[in-house]
C-alpha positions in Angstrom: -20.4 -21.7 6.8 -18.1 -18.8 7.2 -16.6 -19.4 4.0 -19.9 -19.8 2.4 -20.9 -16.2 3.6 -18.1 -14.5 2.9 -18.1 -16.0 -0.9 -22.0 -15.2 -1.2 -21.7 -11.6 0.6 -18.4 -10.9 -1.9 -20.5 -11.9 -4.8 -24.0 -10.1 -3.8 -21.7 -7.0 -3.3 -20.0 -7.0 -6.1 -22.9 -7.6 -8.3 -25.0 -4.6 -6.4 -22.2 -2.1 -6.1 -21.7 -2.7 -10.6 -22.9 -0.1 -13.0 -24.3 -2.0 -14.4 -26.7 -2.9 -12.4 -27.1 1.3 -11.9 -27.7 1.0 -15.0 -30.6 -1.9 -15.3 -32.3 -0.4 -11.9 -32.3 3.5 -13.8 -33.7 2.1 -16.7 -36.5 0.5 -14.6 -36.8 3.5 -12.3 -37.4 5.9 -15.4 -39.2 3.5 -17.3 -42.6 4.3 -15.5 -42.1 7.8 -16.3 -43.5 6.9 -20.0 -46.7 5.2 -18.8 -47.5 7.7 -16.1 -45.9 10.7 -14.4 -46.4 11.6 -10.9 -49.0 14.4 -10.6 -48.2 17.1 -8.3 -45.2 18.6 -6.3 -45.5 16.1 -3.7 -45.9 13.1 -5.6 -42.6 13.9 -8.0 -41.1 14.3 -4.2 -41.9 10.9 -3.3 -41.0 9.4 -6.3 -37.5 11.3 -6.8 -36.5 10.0 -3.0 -37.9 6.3 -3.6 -37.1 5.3 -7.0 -34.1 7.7 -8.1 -32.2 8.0 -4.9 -32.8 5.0 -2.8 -32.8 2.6 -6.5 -30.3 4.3 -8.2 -27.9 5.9 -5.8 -27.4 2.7 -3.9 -25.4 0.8 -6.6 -23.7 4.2 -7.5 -22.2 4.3 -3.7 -21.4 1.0 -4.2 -19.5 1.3 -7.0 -17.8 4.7 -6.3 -16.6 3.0 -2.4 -15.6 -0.4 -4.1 -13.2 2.0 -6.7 -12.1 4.2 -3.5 -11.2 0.9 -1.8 -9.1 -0.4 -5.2 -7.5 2.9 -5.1 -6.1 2.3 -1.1 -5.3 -0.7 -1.6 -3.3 0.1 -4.3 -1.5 2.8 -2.5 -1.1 0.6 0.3 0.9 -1.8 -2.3 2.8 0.7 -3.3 3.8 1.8 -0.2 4.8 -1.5 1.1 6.9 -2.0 -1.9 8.5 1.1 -1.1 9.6 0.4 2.3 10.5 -3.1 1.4 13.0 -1.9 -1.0 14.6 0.6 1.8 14.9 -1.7 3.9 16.9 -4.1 1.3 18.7 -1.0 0.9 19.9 -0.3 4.5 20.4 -4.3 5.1 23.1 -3.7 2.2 24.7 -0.8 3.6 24.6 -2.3 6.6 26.6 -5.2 5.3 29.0 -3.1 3.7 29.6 -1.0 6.9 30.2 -4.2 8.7 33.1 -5.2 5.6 34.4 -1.3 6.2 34.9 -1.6 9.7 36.2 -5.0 9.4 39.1 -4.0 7.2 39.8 -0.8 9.3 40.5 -2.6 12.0 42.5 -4.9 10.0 44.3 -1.9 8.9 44.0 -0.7 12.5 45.5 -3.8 13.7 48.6 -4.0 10.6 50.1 -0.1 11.8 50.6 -1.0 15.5 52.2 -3.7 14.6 54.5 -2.3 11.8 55.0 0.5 14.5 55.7 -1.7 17.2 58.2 -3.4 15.3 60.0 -0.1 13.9 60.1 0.7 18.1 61.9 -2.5 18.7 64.2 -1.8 16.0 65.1 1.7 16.8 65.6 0.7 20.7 67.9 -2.5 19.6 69.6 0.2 17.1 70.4 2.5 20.5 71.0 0.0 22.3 73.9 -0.8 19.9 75.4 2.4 19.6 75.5 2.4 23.3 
């Protein structure tokens, strides 16, 4: 049943926030305007805040929040996109900082003993000329 809803309710507000059903409901609301016009101040009151706002602004709010909410969500895509690629980006350098101080050590690790040897050599070398 959830499913049901949530397909109906995506349909019914897509269909009510369209233009073109602002466009079908202004026709209709001005339509009566030909046949008869409202006669006095408060009667063009009543009808502008029935039939033009409540009619016609409704699918216009819809429409104009539906295209707000297209435009987050595309910023929110963009965003994510963006911070997926950094973090690619740092997992790499990460990697390669882990291969640097790998061969530093390595390096490191070669000069104590190439020193350590050229000690033992010079102290056998004294120890000879003793």
């Amino acid at each position: 049943m959830k499913k049901f809803n949530d397909w109906l309710g995506g349909k019914l507000s897509n269909g009510l926030s369209s233009m073109t059903l602002f466009y079908i409901i202004s026709f209709l609301v001005l339509m009566p305007l030909f046949v008869q016009t409202p006669v006095g101040f408060m009667a063009w009151i009543q009808y502008l805040s029935t039939a033009v706002l409540q009619a016609c602004a409704l699918p216009l709010l819809g429409y104009t929040t539906k295209k707000q909410g297209d435009i987050q969500a595309q910023i929110a895509q963009e965003t994510h996109d963006t911070v997926m690629s950094e973090l690619d980006l740092i997992k790499n350098q990460q990697i390669d900082n882990k291969k640097l101080v790998t061969a530093q050590h390595k390096i490191a690790k070669e000069i104590k003993e190439l020193i350590g040897s050229k000690v033992k050599n010079d102290n056998s070398n004294i120890n000879n000329l003793k």
